[in-house]
C-alpha positions as CSV (number, residue, x, y, z in Angstrom):
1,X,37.2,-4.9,0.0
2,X,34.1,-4.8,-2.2
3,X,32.0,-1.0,-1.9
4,X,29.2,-3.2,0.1
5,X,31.0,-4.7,2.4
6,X,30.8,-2.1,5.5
7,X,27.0,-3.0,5.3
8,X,25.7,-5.8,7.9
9,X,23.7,-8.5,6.7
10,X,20.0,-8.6,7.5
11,X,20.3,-11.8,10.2
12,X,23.7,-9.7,11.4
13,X,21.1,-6.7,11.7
14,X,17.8,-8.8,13.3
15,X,20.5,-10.5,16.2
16,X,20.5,-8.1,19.1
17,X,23.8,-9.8,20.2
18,X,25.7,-8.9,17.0
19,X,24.5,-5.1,17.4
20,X,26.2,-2.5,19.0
21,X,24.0,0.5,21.2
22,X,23.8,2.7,18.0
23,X,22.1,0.0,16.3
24,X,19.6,-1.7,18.7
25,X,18.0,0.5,20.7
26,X,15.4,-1.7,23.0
27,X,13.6,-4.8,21.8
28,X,10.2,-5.0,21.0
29,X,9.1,-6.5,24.2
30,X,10.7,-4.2,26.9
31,X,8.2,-1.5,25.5
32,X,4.7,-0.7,27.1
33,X,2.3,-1.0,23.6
34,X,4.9,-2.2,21.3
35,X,8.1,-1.2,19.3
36,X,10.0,1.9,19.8
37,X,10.6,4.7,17.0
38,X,14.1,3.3,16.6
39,X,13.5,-0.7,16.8
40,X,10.9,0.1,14.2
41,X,13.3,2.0,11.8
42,X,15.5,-0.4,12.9
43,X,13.7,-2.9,10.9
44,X,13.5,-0.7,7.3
45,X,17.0,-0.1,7.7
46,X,17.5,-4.3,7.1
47,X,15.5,-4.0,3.8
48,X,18.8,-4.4,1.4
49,X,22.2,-3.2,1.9
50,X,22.7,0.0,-0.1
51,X,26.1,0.6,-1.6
52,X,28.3,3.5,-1.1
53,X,28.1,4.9,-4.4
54,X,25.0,4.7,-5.1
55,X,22.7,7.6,-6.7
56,X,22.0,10.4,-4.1
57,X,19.0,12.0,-6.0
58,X,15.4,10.3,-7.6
59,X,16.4,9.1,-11.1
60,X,12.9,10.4,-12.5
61,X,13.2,9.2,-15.7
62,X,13.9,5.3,-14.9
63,X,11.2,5.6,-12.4
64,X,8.6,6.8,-14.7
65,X,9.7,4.0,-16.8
66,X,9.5,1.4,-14.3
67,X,5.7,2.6,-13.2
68,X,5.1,3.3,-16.8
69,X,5.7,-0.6,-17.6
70,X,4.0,-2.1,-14.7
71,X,0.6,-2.4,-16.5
72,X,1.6,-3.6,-19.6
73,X,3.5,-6.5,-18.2
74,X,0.5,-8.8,-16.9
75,X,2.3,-11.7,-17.0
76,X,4.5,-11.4,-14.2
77,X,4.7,-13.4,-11.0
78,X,4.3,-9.7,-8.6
79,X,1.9,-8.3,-10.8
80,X,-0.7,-11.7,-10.9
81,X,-0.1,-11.8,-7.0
82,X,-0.7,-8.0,-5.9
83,X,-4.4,-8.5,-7.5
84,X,-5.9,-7.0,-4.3
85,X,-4.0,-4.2,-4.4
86,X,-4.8,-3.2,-8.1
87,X,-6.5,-0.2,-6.9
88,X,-4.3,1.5,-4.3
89,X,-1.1,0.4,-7.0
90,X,-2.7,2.4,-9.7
91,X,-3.6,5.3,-7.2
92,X,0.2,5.1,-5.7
93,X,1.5,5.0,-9.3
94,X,-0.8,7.4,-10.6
95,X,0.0,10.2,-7.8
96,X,4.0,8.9,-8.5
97,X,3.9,9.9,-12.0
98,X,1.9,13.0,-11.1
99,X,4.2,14.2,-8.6
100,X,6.9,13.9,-11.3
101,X,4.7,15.6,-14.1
102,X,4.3,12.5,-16.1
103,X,1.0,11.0,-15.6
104,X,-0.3,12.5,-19.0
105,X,2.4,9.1,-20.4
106,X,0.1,6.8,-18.7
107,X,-2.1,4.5,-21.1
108,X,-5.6,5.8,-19.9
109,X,-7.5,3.0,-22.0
110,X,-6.0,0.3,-19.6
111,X,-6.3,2.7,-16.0
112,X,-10.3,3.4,-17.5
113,X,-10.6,-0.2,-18.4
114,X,-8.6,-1.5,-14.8
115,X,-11.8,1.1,-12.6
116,X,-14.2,0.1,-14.4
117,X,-13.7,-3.2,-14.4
118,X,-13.4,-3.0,-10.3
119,X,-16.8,-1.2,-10.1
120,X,-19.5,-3.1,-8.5
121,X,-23.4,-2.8,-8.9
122,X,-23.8,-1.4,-5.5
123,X,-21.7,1.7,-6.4
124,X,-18.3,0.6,-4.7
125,X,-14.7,-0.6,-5.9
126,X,-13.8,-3.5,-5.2
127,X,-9.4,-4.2,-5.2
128,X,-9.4,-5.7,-8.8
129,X,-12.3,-7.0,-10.8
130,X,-14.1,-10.1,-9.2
131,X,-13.8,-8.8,-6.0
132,X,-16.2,-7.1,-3.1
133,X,-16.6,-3.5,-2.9
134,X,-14.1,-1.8,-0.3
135,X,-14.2,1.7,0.8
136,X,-10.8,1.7,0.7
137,X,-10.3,1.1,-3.2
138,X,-13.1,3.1,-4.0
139,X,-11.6,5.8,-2.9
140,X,-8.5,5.1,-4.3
141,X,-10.8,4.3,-7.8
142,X,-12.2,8.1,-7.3
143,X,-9.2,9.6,-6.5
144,X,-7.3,8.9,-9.6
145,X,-10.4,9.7,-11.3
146,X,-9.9,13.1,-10.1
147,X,-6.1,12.9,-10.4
148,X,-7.0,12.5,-14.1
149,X,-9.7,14.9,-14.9
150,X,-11.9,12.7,-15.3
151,X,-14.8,12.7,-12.6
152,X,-17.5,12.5,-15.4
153,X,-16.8,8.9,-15.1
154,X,-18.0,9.0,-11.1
155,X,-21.4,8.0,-10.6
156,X,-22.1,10.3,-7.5
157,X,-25.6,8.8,-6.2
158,X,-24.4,5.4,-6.5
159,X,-21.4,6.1,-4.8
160,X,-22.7,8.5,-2.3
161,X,-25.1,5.4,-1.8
162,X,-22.7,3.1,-1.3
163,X,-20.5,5.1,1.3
164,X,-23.6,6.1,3.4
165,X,-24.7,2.3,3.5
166,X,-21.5,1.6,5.0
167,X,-21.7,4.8,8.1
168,X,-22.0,3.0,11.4
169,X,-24.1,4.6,14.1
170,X,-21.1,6.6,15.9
171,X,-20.3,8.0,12.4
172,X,-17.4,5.6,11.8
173,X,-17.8,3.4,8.9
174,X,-17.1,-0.3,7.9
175,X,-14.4,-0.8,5.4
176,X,-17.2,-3.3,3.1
177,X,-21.0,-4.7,3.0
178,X,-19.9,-8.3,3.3
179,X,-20.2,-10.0,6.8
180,X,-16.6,-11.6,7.0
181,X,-14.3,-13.6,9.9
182,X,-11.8,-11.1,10.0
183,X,-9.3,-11.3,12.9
184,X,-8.0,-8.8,14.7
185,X,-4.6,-8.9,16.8
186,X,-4.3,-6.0,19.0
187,X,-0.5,-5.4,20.6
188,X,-0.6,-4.9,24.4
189,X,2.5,-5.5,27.3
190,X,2.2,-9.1,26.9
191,X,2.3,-10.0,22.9
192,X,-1.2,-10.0,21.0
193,X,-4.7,-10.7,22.4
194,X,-6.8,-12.4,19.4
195,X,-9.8,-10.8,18.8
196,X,-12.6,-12.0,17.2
197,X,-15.7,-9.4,15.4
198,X,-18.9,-9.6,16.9
């Protein structure tokens, strides 16, 4: 029997018939307000089957190499289509390598060159260059800034100026400047409403 085989399949895993009571707790509709705890770890657990032997402990070194790579390796199909997440990537890889005392290995020409690029005239980041200011990945911009030492590169009145513009009058704040038709789908008892901004 191979070491894998005591796993489920995913579609074994998503059909509540093929579960036992350890494994599906309560669909997603027989909760007020959406999925349990357990339905929702539920789902990470059908990610990939993970063999028996496999390492127990963070393998630092072939991580660091994998994040290390990423940038330099343009080309690929995952790193042309995760453009809007260029940003937060480099800020999750950034505070990855940092964790594991390693971001000093990082090429800082390109991670310079990749903010930069993102920074827009009115003082925001935008995901990747080409796109609109977000707050989102200009904090993510400023925090790797900081992460590396290197807030001289902030410009703090433009900034400031562009995170005050976005403050809202009950002191919450919108995510960009740009009027957009963003939808929003809200979970309730009886599956989603659609809501649309005003």
């Amino acid at each position: 029997m191979p070491e894998n085989a005591q796993f489920k399949t995913s579609q074994q895993l998503f059909n509540p018939n093929q579960m036992n009571q350890d494994e599906y707790h309560q669909p997603w509709n027989q909760h007020s307000g959406g999925a349990s705890l357990a339905s929702i770890w539920n789902i990470a657990r059908r990610d990939v089957p993970i063999p028996v032997n496999s390492p127990t402990e963070l393998l630092s070194e072939n991580h660091a190499t994998f994040i290390l790579k990423y940038g330099k390796t343009d080309n690929l199909f995952e790193y042309i289509m995760s453009e809007h997440l260029r940003l937060s990537g480099l800020y999750w890889c950034i505070t990855a390598l940092d964790i594991m005392g390693k971001k000093g290995e990082s090429d800082m020409e390109l991670i310079f060159q990749v903010i930069n690029e993102a920074k827009n005239d009115d003082g925001g980041y935008g995901a990747a260059k080409g796109h609109a200011s977000h707050i989102l990945h200009t904090l993510c911009a400023v925090q790797v800034l900081v992460t590396l030492d290197r807030m001289d590169l902030i410009d703090v009145e433009s900034l400031v100026k562009f995170v005050k513009s976005l403050q809202q009058e009950d002191g919450s704040f919108h995510g960009t400047l740009e009027v957009c038709s963003y939808h929003i789908f809200i979970t309730n008892d009886f599956g989603f409403t659609f809501i649309t901004p005003r």
